[in-house]
VODRENMI-930107 format. One record per residue (C-alpha): x, y, z; residue in three letters; residue number from 1. Coordinates in steps of 0.25 Angstrom, whole numbers, plus 2048, in hexadecimal, padded with zeros to 3 digits. Example, Ala and Ser with C-alpha at 12.3 -4.5 7.8 and 13.67 -1.06 7.14 Angstrom:
<nodes>
<<831,7EE,81F>,'ALA',1>
<<837,7FC,81D>,'SER',2>
</nodes>
This chain:
<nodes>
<<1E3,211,4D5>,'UNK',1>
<<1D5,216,4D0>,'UNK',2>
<<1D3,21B,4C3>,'UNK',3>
<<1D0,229,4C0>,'UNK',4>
<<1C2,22E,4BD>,'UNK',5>
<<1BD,236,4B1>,'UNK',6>
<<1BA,241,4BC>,'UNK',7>
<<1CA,242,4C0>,'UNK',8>
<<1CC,242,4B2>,'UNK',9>
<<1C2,24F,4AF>,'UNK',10>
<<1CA,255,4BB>,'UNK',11>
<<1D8,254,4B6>,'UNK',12>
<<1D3,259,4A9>,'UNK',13>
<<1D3,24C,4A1>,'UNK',14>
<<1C5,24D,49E>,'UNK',15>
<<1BD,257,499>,'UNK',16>
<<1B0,25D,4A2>,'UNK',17>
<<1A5,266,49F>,'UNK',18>
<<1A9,26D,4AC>,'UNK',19>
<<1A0,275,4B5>,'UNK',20>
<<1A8,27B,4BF>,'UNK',21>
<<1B4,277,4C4>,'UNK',22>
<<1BE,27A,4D3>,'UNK',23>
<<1CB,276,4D9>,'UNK',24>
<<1C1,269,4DF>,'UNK',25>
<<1B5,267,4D6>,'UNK',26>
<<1B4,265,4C8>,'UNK',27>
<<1A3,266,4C1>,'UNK',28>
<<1A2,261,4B3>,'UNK',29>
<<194,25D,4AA>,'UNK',30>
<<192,250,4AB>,'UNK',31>
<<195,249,49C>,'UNK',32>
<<186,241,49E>,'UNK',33>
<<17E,24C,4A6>,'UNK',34>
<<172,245,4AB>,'UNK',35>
<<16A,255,4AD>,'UNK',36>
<<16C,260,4A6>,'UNK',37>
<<178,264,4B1>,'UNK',38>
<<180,25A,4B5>,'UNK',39>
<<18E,25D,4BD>,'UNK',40>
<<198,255,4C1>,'UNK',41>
<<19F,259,4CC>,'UNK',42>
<<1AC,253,4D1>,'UNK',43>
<<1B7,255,4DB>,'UNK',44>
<<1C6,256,4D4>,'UNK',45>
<<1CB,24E,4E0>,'UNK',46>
<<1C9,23F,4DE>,'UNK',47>
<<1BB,23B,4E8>,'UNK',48>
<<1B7,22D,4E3>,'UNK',49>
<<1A7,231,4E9>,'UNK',50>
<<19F,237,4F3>,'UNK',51>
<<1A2,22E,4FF>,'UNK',52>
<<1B1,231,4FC>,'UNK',53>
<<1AF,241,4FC>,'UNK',54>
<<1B5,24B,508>,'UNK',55>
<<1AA,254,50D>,'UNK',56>
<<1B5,25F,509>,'UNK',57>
<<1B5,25B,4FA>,'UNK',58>
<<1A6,25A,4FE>,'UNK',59>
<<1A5,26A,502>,'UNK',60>
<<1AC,26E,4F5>,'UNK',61>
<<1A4,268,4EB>,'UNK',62>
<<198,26A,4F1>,'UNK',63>
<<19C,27B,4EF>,'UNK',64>
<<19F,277,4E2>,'UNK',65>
<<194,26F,4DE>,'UNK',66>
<<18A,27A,4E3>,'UNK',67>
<<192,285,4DB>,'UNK',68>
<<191,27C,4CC>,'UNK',69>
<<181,27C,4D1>,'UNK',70>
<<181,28A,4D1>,'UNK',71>
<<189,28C,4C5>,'UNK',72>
<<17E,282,4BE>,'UNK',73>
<<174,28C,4C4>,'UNK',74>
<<16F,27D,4CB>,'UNK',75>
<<16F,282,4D9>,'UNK',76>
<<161,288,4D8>,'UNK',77>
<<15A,27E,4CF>,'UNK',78>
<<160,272,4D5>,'UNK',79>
<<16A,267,4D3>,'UNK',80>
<<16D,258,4D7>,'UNK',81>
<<17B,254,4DB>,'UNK',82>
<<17E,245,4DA>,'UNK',83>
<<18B,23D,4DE>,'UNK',84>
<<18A,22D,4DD>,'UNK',85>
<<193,227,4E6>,'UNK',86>
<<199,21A,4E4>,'UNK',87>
<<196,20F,4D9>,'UNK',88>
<<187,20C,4E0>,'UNK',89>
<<185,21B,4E0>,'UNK',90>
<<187,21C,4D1>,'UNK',91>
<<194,223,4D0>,'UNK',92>
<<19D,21F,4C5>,'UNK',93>
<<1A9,228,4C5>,'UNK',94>
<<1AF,225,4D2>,'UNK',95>
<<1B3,236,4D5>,'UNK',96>
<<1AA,23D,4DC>,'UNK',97>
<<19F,246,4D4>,'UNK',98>
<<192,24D,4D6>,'UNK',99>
<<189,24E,4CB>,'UNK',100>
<<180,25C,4CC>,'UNK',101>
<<173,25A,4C2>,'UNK',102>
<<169,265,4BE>,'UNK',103>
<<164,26F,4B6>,'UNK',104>
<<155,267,4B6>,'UNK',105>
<<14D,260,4BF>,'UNK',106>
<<153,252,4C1>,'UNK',107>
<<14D,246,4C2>,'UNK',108>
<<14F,23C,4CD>,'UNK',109>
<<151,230,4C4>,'UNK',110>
<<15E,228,4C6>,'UNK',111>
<<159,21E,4D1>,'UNK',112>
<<150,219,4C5>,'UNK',113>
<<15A,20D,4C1>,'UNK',114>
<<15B,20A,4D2>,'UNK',115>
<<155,1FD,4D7>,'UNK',116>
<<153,200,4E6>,'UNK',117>
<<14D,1F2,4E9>,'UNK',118>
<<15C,1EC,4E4>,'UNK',119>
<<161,1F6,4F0>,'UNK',120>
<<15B,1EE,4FC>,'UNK',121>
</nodes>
């Protein structure tokens, strides 16, 4: 049986979130370590362990939903970046689905910094 993950746990009302907007499908939070000056997390309430495992249905919805919190944020005009790692290689660490949606500045391109691409071939 796998074990539950904090975003289950903020679902269910166990944990506190500083919630953004929220539907029947789709919960957005601030993310507790924001790396810009807007950082969302955005989750489906239905258990997805990542991307490769998402419907394209689930898909549909959150993308509306993820558009509407960009508006809300007034993000849609001035721009955003949305980020999902998937799987242990692609840096995820909590194995439930979630997009990150950064902005409110100009964002740097830096996270590759720590990459070595000569170990990669």
């Amino acid at each position: 049986m796998r074990e539950v993950t904090i975003f289950e746990k903020i679902i269910a009302g166990e944990l506190p979130c500083n919630k953004v907007l929220e539907n029947d499908d789709f919960l957005a939070f601030h993310d507790i370590n924001p790396k810009a000056p807007i950082h969302i997390l955005i989750i489906p309430k239905v258990h997805v362990k990542n991307f490769q495992e998402l419907k394209p249905e689930v898909m549909s919805g959150m993308t509306a939903f993820i558009q509407e919190i960009a508006s809300k944020l007034g993000l849609d005009k001035s721009g955003y970046r949305l980020i999902t790692n998937n799987g242990e290689n692609g840096g995820q660490e909590i194995f439930h689905l979630h997009f990150h949606l950064l902005g409110g500045a100009k964002l740097a391109w830096g996270h590759f910094e720590d990459a070595d691409p000569k170990g990669s071939f």
